[in-house]
Structure formats: C-alpha cells, structure tokens
ZAKOL-240918 format. One record per atom (N, C-alpha, C): x, y, z; residue in three letters. Coordinates in steps of 0.2 Angstrom, whole numbers, padded with zeros to 4 digits, always signed. Layout:
XYZala ...
This chain:
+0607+0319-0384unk +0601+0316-0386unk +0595+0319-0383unk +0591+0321-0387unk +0584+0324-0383unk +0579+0320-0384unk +0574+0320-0379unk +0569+0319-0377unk +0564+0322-0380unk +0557+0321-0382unk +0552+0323-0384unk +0548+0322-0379unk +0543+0328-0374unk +0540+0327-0371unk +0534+0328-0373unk +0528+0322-0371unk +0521+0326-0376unk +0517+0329-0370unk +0511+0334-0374unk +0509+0339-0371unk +0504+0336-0365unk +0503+0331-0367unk +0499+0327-0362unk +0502+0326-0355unk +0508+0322-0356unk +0512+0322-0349unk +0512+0329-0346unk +0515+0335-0349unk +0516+0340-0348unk +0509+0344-0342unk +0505+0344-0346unk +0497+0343-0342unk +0496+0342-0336unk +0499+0335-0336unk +0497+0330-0330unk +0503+0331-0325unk +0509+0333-0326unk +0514+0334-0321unk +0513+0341-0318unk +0510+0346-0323unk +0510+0354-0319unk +0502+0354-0316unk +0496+0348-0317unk +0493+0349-0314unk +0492+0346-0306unk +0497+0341-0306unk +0498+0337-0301unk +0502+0344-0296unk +0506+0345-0297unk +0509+0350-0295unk +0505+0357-0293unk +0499+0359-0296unk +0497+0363-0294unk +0491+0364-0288unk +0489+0357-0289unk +0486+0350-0283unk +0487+0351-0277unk +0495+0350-0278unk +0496+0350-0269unk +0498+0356-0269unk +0498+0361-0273unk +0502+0369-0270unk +0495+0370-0267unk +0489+0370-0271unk +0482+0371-0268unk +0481+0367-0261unk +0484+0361-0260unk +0483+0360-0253unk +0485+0361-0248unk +0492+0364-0248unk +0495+0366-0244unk +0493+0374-0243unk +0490+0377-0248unk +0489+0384-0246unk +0481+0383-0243unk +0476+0381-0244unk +0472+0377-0240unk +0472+0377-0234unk +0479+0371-0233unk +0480+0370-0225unk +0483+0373-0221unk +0487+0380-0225unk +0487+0384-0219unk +0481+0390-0220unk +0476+0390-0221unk +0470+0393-0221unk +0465+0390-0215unk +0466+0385-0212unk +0462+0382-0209unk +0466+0380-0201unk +0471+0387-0200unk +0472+0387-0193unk +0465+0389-0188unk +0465+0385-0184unk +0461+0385-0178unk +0463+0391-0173unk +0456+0392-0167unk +0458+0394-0161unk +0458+0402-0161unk +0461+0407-0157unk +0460+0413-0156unk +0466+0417-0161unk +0465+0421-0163unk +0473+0423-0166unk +0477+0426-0161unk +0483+0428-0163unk +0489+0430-0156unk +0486+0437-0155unk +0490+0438-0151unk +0489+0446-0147unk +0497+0448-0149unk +0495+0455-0151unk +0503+0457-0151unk +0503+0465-0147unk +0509+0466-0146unk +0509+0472-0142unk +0509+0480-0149unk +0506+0484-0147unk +0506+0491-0152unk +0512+0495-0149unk +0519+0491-0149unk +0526+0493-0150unk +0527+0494-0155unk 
C-alpha cells in the first residue's frame, strides 16, 4: 500500500531540514578566540 505525499508536507519537511543544516553550519562559523598555531613541518 502506498502512501500519497502532498507537495506541501514535502516543503515543510525539507525546509525544516535545511533550517537546522543552516544552524549548525553558522555555529561552527562563530568560533571565538585566537586561531591555533601550527608548526611549518
């Protein structure tokens, strides 16, 4: 038995979805402090 999805939910699930991808890429954008030092090894 199939299910019929309408385009509506469809919308509101991938935009919820792309909501939080937006916030987590955001929150690592907004590391604080000095950046690391690394050695020119």
């Amino acid at each position: 038995m199939k299910r019929k999805v309408s385009k509506h939910k469809i919308l509101k699930i991938a935009s919820k979805y792309l909501n939080e991808l937006h916030n987590i890429i955001t929150e690592k954008e907004k590391k604080r402090g000095r950046p690391k030092k690394y050695d020119d090894k």
